[in-house]
N, C-alpha and C positions, 0 to 999 in steps of 0.2 A: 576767236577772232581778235585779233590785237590791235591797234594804232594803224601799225604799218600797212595793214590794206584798210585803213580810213583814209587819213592823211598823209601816212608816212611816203618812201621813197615807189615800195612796189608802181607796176605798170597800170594804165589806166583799165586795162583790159582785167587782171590780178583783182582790182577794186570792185570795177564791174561784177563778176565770176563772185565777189564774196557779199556784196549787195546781195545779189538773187539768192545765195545761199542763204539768205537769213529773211527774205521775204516771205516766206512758208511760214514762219512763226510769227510774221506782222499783221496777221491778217486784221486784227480791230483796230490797229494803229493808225493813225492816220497818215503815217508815211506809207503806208502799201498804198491808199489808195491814192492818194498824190501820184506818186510815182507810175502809176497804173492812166492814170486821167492825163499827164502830160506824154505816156506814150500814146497814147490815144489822139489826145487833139495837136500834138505837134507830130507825131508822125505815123498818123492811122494805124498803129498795132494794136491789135487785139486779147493780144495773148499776154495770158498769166506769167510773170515774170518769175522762178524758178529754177534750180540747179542745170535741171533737163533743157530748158527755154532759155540758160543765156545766154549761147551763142549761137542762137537763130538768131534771137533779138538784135545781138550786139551787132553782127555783120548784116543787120539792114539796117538801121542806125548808121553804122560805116557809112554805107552805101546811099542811104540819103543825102547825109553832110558833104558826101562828095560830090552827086552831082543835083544837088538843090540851090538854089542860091540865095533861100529864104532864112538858114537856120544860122545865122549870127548872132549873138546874143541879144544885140541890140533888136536886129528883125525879130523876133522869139517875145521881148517885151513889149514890142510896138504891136504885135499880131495879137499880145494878149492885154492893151491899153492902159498897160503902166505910163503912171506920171509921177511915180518917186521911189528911186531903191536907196536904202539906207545898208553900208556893208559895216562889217562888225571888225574894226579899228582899232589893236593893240595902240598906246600911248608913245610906244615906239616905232610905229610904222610912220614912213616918209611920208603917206599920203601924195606920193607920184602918179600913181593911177588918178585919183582926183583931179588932181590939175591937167594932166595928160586927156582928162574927157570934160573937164571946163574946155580948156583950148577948142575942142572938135564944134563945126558948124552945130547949130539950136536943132535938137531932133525932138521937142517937146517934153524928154525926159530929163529928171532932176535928177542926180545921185551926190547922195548927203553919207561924210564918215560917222561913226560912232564912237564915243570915247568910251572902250572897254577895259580896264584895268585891270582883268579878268587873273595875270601871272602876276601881277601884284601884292593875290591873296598866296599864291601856291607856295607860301611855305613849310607846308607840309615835306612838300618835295624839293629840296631847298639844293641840289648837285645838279637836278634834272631840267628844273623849270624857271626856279626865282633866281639864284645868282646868274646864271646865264643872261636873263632877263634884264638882271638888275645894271648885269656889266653894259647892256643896250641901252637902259634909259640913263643909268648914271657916269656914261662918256667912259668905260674903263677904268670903274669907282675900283681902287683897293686899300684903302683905308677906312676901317672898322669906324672910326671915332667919330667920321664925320658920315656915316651912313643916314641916320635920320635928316640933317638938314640937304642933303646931297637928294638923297631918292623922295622927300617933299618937296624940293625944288625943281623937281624932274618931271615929277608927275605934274605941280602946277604949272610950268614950262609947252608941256604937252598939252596940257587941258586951255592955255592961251593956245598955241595953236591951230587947234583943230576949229575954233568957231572962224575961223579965216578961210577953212576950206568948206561950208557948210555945215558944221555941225552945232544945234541949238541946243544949250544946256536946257535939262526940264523946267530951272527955275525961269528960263527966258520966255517962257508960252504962256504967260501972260493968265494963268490959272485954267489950261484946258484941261491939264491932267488929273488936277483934284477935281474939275468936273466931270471927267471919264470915269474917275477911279471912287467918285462917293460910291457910299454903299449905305442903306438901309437897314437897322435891326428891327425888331419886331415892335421896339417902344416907337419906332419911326423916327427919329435921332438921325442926323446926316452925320455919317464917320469921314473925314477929310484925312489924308495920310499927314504926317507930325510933318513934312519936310519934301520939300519938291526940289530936288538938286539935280 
């Protein structure tokens, strides 16, 4: 299985079809039974999700989305009483969907970006992932010399703006996280992490 029926361009149906092919070997994972639980309580299926089973599945599925007029995304989190989605936010993303669902009437849900710097690290892959990457956050950087101050000023650039669109740096919560995240050893010592950023 490759990219390409994860993320990449193939068809949604393509993605579908390679989901179920690999769900016979998820069985203790917890993504089989997710997947298994919201066919279930979003659209009453019963059936084992499988090579043989995805396109029974997939064209009732169709077939509800068509003529259902519950399965919008928003209906789907309001059926299941979410009150905050946090989506996962390269440092180069516009955050236009955010503002685009600030703008919409109060539906009682909150959704907050995440600052994930995540192709920042991939230099390993440095043709595929980071210079591409790098050319998005550092404006069409092609000078080597000024790389360091260009891609720290980029990422700080990004990291001011996203607390405008909802997102709270860890150090901003006021110490709830080192109080999630103590952990006890056996001399009974509270461990607090070195740094809450």
């Amino acid at each position: 299985m490759t990219e390409d029926f994860i993320t990449g361009t193939r068809s949604d149906w393509e993605k579908f079809q390679t989901f179920c092919t690999a769900m016979p070997r998820l069985v203790l994972n917890p993504v089989h039974q997710w997947a298994h639980l919201e066919l279930q309580r979003v659209f009453g299926i019963d059936t084992v999700l499988s090579p043989a089973t995805a396109k029974m599945v997939w064209e009732e599925t169709q077939r509800q989305f068509r003529e259902r007029g519950d399965l919008g995304v928003r209906d789907i989190l309001r059926a299941f009483h979410y009150e905050v989605v946090c989506s996962t936010d390269d440092p180069a993303d516009s955050l236009e969907a955010h503002a685009a669902f600030a703008a919409l009437p109060a539906t009682g849900l909150a959704v907050y970006p995440t600052f994930r710097p995540d192709l920042a690290m991939a230099l390993d892959q440095p043709e595929v992932k980071f210079l591409p990457w790098l050319k998005l956050i550092g404006d069409g950087l092609r000078e080597i010399d000024c790389l360091c101050s260009r891609f720290g000023g980029g990422l700080a650039v990004s990291s001011r703006f996203f607390p405008r669109s909802g997102c709270a740096s860890l150090g901003s919560w006021n110490g709830a996280l080192p109080a999630i995240f103590c952990h006890r050893r056996g001399s009974g010592n509270s461990l607090r992490p070195s740094t809450t950023r």
